[in-house]
C-alpha positions, 0 to 999 in steps of 0.5 A: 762688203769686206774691208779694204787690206792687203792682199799679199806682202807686195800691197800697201793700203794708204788711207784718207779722212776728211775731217767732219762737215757741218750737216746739211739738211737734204731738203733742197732738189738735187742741183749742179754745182753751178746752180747753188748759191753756196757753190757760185759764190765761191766760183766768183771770189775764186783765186786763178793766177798762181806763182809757179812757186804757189803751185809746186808748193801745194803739189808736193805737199799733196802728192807726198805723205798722207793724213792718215795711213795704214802701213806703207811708204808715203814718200813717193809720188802714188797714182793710177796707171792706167784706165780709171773706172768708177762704180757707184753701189747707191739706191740713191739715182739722184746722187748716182746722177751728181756723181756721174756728172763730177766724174765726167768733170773730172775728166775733162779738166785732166788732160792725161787722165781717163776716168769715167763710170762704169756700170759693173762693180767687177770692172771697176777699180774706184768703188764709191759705196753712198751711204745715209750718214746714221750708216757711216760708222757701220760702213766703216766697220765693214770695211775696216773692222771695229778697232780700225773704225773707232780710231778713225772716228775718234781721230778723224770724226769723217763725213766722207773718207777714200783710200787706195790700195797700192802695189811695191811700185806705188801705182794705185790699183783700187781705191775706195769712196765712202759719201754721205748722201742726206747732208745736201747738195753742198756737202756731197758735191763738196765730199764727191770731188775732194775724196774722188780726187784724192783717191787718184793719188794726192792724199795728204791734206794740208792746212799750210796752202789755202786755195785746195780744196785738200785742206779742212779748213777749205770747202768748194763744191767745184773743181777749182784751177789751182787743185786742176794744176795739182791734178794736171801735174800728178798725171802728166806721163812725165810723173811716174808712180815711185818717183821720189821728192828730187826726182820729181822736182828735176822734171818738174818746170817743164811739165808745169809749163804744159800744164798751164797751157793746158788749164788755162786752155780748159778754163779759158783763163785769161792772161 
């Protein structure tokens, strides 16, 4: 598999990691997230109501800048425009069976976004390669090169990584997923949904804001409401790929007014 790098002057390659998880060893049955322990619990402590300041305070530092990046402007708002269709290249029919079920979750809980897997790599533009962990740094030699590889490895020390490849107007036109599948249930649902969902578009991870799961310091498992509300607001068709900081605050109020009908309706959250 050949690396992720521009193809021509007009694209850009922005680059996530996720910094290293404790390892799992995979010895439990494939299980939905729902039925671990480890993942439940977290569901019943779950904060649900958020300040409206709590929630543009997390998108914007999501949606803007980047961990981790390549070459490219990070200053605007980055996102698919248009159909997003996921590819899985594994041996590994029970992670492809999880993964398939978090991207239908994905789905379901973002009102304006189309995603699903897809069984052709051709008509794929998310390729989500799964890998054993002894393969991880030979994986990302392919795709990055051994220079590029050894500075993530060094830096970042990734269990599981994403990136996107984005055009002059800042939509994502490819975007690459890199998952561990011998760590446990835990660890790969936990890396599929955070590298699945920053491969849409918020990539910068933030220690600042302690209930997204685009923090280090923070593992859940699940798709949780206040990441929803990052999700839900990057793809509202009001929120254009390009958009800078102040663009995106003037619109900002009414589209977060729909959005939280729009999750508390998914959730069936309550007053």
């Amino acid at each position: 598999m050949s690396a992720l790098t521009p193809s021509s002057p007009a694209l850009r390659f922005t680059l996530l990691a996720l910094a290293a998880l404790a390892l799992v060893p995979d010895t439990a049955p494939m299980a939905a997230a729902g039925e671990l322990p480890a993942i439940s619990s977290r569901q019943r402590a779950e904060k649900k109501s958020f300040t409206d300041g709590e929630i543009i305070e997390g998108f914007l530092k999501t949606a803007f800048g980047a961990e981790y990046h390549l070459a490219g402007r990070v200053d605007r708002i980055r996102k698919f425009d248009g159909p997003v269709r996921v590819f899985a290249e594994s041996d590994r029919a029970d992670r492809k069976t999880q993964l398939a079920k978090v991207v239908a979750d994905i789905a379901h809980r973002v009102q304006h976004l189309d995603i699903a897997m897809i069984d052709t790599n051709e008509a794929a533009n998310v390729r989500v390669k799964l890998v054993r962990d002894r393969d991880l740094y030979r994986t990302l030699t392919s795709f990055y090169g051994a220079e590029k590889a050894r500075e993530i490895r060094t830096s970042l020390d990734p269990q599981c990584l994403s990136g996107f490849r984005k055009n002059d107007n800042f939509e994502i036109e490819h975007s690459d997923v890199i998952l561990t599948v011998d760590n446990g249930d835990f660890v790969f649902l936990d890396c599929a949904y955070e590298e699945l969902l920053q491969s849409l578009g918020p990539i910068n991870d933030t220690a600042s804001v302690p209930w997204t799961m685009f923090n280090d310091n923070v593992s859940m498992g699940y798709f949780d409401v206040y990441d929803q509300y990052i999700l839900n607001l990057l793809y509202d068709p009001r929120i254009k790929a390009g958009m800078t900081v102040q663009e995106v605050k003037a619109v900002l109020p009414a589209v977060l007014k729909d959005v939280r009908a729009w999750v508390k309706q998914v959730n069936d959250l309550k007053e």
